[in-house]
C-alpha positions as CSV (number, residue, x, y, z in Angstrom):
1,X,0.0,0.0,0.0
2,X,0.8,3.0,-0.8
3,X,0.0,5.1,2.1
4,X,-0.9,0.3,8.3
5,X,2.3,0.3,10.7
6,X,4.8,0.0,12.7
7,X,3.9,-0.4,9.3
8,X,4.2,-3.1,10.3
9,X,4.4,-4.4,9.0
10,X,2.0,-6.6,7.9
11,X,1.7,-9.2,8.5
12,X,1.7,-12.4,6.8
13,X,5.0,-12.2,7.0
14,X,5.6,-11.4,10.6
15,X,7.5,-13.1,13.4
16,X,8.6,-16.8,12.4
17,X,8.9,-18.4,15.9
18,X,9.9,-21.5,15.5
19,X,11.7,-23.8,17.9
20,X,13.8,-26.6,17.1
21,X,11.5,-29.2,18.6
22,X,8.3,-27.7,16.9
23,X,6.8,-25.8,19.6
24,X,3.3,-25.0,19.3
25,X,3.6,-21.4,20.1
26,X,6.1,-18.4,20.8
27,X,5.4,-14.8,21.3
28,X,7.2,-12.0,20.0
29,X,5.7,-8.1,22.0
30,X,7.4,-4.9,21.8
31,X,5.3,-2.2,23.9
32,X,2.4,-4.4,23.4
33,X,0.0,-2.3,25.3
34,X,-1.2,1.2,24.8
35,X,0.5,3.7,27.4
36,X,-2.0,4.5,29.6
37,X,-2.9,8.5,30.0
38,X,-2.2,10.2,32.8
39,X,-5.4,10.9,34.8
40,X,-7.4,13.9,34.3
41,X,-10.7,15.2,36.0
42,X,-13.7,14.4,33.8
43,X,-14.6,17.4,31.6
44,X,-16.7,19.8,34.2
45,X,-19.2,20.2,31.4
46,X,-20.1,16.6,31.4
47,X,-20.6,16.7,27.3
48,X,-18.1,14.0,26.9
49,X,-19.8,11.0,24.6
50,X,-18.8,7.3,23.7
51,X,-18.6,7.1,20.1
52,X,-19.6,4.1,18.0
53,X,-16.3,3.1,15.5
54,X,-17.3,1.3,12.8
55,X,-17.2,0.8,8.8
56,X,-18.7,4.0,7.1
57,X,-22.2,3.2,5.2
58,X,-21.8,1.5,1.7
59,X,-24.4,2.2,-1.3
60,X,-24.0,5.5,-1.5
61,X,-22.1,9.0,-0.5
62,X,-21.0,9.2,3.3
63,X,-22.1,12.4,5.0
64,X,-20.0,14.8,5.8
65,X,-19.5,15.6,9.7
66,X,-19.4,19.8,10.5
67,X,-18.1,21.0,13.7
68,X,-19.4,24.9,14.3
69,X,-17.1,27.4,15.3
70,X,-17.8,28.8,18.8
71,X,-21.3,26.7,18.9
72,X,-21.1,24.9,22.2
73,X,-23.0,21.4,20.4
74,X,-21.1,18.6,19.5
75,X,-19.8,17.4,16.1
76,X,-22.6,16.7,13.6
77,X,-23.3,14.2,10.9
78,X,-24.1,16.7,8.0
79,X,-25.9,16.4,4.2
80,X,-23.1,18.5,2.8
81,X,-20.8,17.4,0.8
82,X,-17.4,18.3,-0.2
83,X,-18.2,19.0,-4.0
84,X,-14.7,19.8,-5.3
85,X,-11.1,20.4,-3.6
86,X,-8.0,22.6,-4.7
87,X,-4.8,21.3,-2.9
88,X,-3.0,24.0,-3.6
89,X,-4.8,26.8,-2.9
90,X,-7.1,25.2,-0.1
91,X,-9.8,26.1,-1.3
92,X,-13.1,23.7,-1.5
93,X,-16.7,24.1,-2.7
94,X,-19.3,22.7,-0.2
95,X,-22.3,22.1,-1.3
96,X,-25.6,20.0,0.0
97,X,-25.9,16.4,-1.3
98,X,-28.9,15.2,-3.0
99,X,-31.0,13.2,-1.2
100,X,-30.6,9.9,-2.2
101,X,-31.8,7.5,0.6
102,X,-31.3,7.9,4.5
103,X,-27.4,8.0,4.2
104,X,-27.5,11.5,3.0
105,X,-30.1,12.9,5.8
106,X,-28.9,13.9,8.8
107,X,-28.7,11.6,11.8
108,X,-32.2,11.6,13.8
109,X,-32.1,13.7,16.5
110,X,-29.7,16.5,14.7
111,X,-30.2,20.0,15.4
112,X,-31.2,22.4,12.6
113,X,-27.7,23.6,12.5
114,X,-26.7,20.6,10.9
115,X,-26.8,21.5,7.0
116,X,-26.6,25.3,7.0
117,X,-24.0,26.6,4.6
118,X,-20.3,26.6,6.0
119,X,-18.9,29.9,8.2
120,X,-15.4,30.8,9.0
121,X,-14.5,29.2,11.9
122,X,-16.4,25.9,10.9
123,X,-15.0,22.8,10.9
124,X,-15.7,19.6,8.5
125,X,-14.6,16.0,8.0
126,X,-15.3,14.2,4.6
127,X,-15.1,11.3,3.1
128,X,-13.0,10.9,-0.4
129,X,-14.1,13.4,-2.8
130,X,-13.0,15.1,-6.1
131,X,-9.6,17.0,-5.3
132,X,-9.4,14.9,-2.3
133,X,-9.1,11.5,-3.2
134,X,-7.4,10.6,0.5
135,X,-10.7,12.2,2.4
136,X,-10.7,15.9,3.9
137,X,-9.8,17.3,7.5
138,X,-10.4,21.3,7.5
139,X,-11.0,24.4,8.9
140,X,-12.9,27.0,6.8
141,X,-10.9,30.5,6.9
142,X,-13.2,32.3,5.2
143,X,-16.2,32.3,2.9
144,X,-15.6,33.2,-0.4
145,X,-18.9,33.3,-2.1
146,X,-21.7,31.6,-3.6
147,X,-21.8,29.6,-6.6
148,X,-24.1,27.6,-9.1
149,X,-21.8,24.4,-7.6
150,X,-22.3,25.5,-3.7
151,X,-20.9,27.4,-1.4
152,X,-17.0,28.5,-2.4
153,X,-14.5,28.4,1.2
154,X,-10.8,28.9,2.0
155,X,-9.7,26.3,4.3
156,X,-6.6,25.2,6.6
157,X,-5.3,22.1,7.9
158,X,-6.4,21.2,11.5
159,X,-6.4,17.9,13.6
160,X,-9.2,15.1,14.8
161,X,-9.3,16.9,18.0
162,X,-11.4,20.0,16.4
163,X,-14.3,17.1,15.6
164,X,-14.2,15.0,17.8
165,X,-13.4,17.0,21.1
166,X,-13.8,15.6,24.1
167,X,-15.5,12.7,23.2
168,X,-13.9,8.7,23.7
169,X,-13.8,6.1,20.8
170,X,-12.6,3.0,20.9
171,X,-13.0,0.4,18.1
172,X,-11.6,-1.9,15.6
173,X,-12.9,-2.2,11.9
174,X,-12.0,-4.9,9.3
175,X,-10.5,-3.6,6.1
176,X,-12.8,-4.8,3.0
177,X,-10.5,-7.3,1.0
178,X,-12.2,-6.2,-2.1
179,X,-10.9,-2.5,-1.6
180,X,-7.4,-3.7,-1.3
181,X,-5.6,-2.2,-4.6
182,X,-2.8,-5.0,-5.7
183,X,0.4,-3.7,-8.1
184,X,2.0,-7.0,-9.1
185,X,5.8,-5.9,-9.4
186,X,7.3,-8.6,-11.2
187,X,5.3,-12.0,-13.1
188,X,4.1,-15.0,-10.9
189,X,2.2,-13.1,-8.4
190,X,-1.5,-13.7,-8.0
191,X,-3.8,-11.7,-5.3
192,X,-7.1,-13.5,-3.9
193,X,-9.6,-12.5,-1.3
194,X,-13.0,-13.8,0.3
195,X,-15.7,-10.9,1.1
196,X,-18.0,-11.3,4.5
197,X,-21.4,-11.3,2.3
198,X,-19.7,-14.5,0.9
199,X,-18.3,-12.8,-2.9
200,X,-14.6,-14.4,-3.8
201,X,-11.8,-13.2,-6.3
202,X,-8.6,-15.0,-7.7
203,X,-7.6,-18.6,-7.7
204,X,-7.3,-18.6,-4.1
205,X,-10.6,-17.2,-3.3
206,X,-12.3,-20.4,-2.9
207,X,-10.5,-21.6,-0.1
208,X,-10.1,-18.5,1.8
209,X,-12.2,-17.4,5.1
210,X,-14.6,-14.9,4.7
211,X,-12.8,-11.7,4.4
212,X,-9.0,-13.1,4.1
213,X,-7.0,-11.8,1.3
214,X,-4.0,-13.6,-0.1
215,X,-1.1,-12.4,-2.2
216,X,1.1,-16.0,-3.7
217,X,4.3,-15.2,-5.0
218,X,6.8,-17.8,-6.9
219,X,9.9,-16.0,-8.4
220,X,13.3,-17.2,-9.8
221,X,16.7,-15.6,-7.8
222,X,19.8,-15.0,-8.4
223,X,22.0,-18.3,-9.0
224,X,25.4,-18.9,-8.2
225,X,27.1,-18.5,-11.6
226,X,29.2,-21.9,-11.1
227,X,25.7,-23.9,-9.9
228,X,24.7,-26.2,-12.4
229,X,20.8,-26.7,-13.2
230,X,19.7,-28.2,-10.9
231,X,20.8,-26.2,-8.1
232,X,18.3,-22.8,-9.5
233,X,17.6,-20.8,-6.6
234,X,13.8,-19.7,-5.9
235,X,11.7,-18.3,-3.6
236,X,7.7,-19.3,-3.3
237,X,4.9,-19.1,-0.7
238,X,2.1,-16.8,0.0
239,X,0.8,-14.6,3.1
240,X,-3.0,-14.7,4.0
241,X,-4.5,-12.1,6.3
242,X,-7.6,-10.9,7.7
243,X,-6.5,-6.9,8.5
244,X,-8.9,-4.8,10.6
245,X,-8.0,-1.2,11.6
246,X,-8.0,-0.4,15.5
247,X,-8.6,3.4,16.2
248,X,-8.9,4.8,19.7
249,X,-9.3,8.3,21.0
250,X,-10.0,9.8,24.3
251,X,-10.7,13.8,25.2
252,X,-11.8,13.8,28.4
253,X,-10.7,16.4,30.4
254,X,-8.4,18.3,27.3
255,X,-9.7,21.7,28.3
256,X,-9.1,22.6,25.1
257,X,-5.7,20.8,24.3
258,X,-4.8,17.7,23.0
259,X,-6.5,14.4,24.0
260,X,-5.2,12.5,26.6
261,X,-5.0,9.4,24.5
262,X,-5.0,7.9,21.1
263,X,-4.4,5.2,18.8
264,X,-3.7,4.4,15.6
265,X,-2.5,0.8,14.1
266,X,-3.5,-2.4,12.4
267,X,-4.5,-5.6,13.8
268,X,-5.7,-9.5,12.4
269,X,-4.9,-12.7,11.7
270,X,-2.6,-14.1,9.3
271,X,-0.8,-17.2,8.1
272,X,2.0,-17.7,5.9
273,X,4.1,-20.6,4.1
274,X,7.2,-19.9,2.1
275,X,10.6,-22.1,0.3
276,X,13.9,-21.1,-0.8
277,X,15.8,-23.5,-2.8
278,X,18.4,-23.9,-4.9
279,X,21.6,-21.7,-4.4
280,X,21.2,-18.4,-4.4
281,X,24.2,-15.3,-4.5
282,X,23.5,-11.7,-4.2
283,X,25.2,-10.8,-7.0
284,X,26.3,-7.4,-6.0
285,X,28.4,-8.8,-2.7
286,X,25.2,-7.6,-0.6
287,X,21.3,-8.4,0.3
288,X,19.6,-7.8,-2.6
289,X,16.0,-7.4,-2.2
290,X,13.2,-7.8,-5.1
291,X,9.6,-6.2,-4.3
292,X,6.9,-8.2,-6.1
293,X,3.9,-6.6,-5.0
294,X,2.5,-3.2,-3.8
295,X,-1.1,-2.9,-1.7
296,X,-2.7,-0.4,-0.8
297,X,-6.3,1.0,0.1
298,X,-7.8,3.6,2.1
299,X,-10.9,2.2,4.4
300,X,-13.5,4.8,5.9
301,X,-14.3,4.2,9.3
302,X,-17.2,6.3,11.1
303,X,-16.5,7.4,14.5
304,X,-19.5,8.9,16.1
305,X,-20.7,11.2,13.2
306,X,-16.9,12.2,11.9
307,X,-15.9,10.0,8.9
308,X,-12.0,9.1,9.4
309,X,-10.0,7.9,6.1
310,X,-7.4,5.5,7.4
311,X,-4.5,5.0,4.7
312,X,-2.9,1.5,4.7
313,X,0.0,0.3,2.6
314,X,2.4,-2.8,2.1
315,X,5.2,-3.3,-0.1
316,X,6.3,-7.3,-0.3
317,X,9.4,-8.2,-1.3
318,X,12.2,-10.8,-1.3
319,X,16.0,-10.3,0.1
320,X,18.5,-12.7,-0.1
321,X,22.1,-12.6,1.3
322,X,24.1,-15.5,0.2
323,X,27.5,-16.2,-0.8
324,X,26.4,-18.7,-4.0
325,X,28.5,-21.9,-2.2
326,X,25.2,-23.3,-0.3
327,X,22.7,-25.2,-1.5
328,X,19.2,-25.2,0.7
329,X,15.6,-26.4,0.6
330,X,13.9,-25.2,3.5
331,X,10.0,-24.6,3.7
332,X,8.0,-23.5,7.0
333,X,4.4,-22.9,7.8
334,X,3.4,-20.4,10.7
335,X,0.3,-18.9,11.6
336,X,-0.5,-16.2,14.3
337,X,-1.7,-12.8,14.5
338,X,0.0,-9.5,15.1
339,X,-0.7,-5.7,16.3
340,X,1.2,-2.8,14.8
341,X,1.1,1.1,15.2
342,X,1.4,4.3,17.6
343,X,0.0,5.1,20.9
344,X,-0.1,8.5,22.3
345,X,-0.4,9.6,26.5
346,X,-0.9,12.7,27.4
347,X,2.8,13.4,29.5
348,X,4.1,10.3,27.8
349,X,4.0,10.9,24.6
350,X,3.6,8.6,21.6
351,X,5.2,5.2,21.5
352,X,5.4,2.2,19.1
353,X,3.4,-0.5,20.1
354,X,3.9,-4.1,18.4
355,X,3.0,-7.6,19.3
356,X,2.9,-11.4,17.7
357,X,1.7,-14.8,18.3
358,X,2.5,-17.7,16.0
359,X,2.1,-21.3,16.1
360,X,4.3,-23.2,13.4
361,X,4.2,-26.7,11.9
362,X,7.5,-28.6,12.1
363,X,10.6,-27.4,9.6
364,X,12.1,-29.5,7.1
365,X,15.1,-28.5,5.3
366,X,18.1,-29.1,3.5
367,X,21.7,-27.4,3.5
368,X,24.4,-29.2,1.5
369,X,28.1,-27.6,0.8
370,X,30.2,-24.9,2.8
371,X,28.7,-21.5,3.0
372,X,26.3,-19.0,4.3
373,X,22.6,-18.1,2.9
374,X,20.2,-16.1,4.3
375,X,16.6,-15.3,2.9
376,X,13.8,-12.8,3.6
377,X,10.1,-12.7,2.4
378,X,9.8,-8.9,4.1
379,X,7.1,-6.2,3.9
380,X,7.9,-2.2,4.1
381,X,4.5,-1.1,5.4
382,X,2.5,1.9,6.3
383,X,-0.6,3.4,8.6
384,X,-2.0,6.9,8.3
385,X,-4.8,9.3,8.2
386,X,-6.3,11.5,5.7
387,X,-3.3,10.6,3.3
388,X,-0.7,11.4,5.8
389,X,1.6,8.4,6.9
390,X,1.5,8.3,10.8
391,X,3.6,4.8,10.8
392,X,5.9,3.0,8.9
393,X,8.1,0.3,9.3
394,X,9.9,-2.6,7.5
395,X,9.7,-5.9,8.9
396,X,10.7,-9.0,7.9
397,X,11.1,-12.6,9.1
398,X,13.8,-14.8,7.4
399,X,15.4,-18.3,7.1
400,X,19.4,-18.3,7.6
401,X,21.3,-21.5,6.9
402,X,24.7,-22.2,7.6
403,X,27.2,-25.3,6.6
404,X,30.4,-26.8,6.3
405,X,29.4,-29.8,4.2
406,X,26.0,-31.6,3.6
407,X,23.5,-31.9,6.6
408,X,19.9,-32.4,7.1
409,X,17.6,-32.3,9.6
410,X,13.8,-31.3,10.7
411,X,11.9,-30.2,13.4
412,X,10.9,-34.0,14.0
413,X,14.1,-35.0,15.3
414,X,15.3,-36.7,12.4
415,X,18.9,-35.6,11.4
416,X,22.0,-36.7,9.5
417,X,25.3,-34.9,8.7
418,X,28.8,-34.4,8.7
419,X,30.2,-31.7,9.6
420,X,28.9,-28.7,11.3
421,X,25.5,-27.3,10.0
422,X,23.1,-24.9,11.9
423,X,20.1,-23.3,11.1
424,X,17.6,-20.4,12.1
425,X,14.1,-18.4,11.7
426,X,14.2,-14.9,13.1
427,X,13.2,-11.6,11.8
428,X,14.4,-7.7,11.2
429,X,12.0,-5.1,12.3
430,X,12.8,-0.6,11.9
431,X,11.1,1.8,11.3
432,X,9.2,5.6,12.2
433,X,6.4,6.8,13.8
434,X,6.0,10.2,11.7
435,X,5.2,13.8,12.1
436,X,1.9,13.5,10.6
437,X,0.6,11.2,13.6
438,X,-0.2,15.1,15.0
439,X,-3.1,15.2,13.4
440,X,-5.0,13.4,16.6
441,X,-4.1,17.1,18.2
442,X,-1.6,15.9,19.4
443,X,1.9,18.0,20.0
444,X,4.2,17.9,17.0
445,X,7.3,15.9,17.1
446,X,10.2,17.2,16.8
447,X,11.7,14.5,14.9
448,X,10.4,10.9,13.4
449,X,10.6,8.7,16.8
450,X,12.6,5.5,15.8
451,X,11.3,2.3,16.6
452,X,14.7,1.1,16.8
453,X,15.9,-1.7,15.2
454,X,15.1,-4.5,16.5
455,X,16.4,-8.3,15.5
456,X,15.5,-11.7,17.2
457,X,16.7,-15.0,16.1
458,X,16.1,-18.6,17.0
459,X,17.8,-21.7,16.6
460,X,15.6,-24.3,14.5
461,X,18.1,-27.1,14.2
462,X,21.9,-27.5,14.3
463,X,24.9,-30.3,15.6
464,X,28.2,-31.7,14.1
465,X,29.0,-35.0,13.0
466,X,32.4,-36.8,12.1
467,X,33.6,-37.0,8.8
């Protein structure tokens, strides 16, 4: 995706745990929970609300939410519209959306304030719309004038905390695996998903859960230039995931400030299977890493009456880090689920927040000649709002095998070698949480915080025999 996470990192291809033995499970948190706000006195107005998160209506336009400047009423689901957008000059056209079944009313109980045209110091939250195809978050400046197309504004950036005040939300929503936008990189990559009202796409689609996607990838590598035929390295395997977006906010108390918590990440279930074979060589000396597939979409999710547009993004690829001299066949299954994003306290600040579970079936593999090999099946992946990244990272679990002659093992028990011969799962995680995450309200950074990088490696099978 272009624009989901400690990027995450998404999944599918998150922490390999593996054990030696097989073990059913291992766990892999970094900050796994939220950084709890300091405590604050309720607000002494009493307004604050528990709003609903959930996937923004489908059939037709989502209302817009307004937020009136110096009204003392809360945040309002609207009938305008946001009928055109000019980036670079901020300025937008808002106009009233026709009437076209009970998504484009205001909510019952809304005051008549609700669809009068925009005023300077108004505040409104769309949905996608022409000029804005990543959603709109704004403050109107000033009212330019009337036209045939609505009413003609000058508008400013502004935050969540304008809309959604001092109000609490806390939710996750699953991502529609028919929104997902797939740009195959290189041939031999095939995308499936499974919808919830039971529609399926791709040659995967039929065996996938209801609302699973699934991204297969089988690609050629780089071959030692002395290997013969036989030996051609390649990598193949697929990652299967059920994505939802978790969003939390909480503005109790602000007085006016920022909220005193929030959260932005990604969350699901996943599985993945992948093999490297043959012997592979970075050619250049180095890793050299091959992205096969960019995703990306950009879910709305309702929160109270506010429509938020959560960007989520994933580049897959391959990285391999051999020396050409071994030979492997190793394949793995794993399945788990995983958390990724930011987390923001008021006094604390924001942190990265990150957590895994797998469960893997046993190993098998194959190392034969002296060398080194190492191979990745990664993903570079990010989470924001409103077309602004808030968090990206690069993560990626990998197979590393290591041998003096020929050896083979699996997680069963079963070996035979000579010589020495080891080998591991493990994973490379880095990555940013950005400026942009200020949009919650929240004070600006300073700098991107690092997630540091972070690298954790297990043994799945080794020993040493006599010649």
């Amino acid at each position: 995706m272009r624009t989901l996470a400690r990027s995450l990192l998404l999944p599918g291809l998150t922490a390999l745990a593996l054990t030696a033995t097989g073990c059913a499970s291992t766990s892999h948190t970094g900050a796994a929970e939220p950084a709890a706000p300091a405590p604050l006195t309720p607000s002494a107005a009493g307004t604050s609300q528990q709003l609903d998160v959930a996937a923004a209506p489908q059939g037709g336009p989502t209302p817009a939410a307004v937020a009136r400047g110096g009204a003392q009423g809360k945040t309002e689901k609207s009938a305008l519209k946001v009928a055109s957008y000019d980036a670079a000059s901020g300025r937008a056209v808002i106009a009233k959306a026709p009437a076209k079944g009970p998504s484009a009313a205001p909510s019952k109980g809304a005051s008549p304030e609700a669809d009068k045209p925009v005023a300077a110091g108004d505040v409104i939250a769309s949905a996608p719309a022409p000029g804005a195809p990543n959603g709109l978050l704004a403050k109107v400046t000033e009212v330019v004038g009337t036209t045939d197309r609505g009413t003609e504004v000058k508008t400013a950036s502004t935050t969540l905390a304008a809309v959604l005040d001092d109000d609490k939300a806390d939710g996750k929503v699953p991502v529609d695996p028919s929104t997902v936008v797939v740009e195959p990189l290189m041939k031999g990559v095939t995308f499936s998903w499974a919808k919830g009202d039971g529609l399926k796409f791709g040659p995967e689609g039929g065996k996938l859960p209801l609302g699973n996607l699934r991204l297969d990838v089988n690609a050629a590598v780089d071959t030692a230039p002395d290997a013969p035929a036989s030996a051609g390295a390649s990598v193949s395997g697929f990652v299967q995931l059920a994505p939802q977006v978790e969003f939390q906010y909480d503005g109790t108390g602000r007085g006016g400030s920022g909220p005193r918590g929030a959260f932005l990440g990604m969350s699901g279930d996943w599985s993945s299977q992948w093999k490297l074979q043959g012997r592979a060589a970075a050619s250049t000396g180095a890793p050299k890493r091959i992205p096969f597939a960019k995703l990306h979409t950009s879910p709305v999710i309702q929160v109270g009456p506010v429509p938020v547009v959560v960007n989520l993004g994933l580049t897959c690829y391959i990285q391999v880090e051999a020396d050409g001299k071994v030979t492997v066949d190793v394949q793995q299954d794993v399945k788990g689920d995983f958390k990724v994003g930011g987390s923001y306290a008021l006094g604390k600040g924001w942190t990265p927040v990150s957590s895994s579970n797998v469960q893997s079936t046993p190993v098998r593999a194959t190392v034969t000649a002296a060398g080194q090999v190492k191979g990745a099946l990664g993903a570079e992946a990010s989470v924001g709002l409103y077309g602004a990244v808030g968090v990206t990272g690069d993560f990626a679990p990998y197979l590393r095998g290591e041998a003096d002659v020929k050896a083979s093992a699996s997680t069963d028990g079963k070996a035979s070698a000579s010589g020495a011969w080891a080998l591991y799962g493990g994973f490379d995680l880095s990555g940013h949480l950005q400026l942009q995450l200020s949009l919650f309200g929240t004070p600006l950074f300073e700098r991107r915080i690092p997630l540091g990088t972070l690298n954790r490696e297990w043994a799945l099978a080794s020993g040493s025999t006599g010649r």
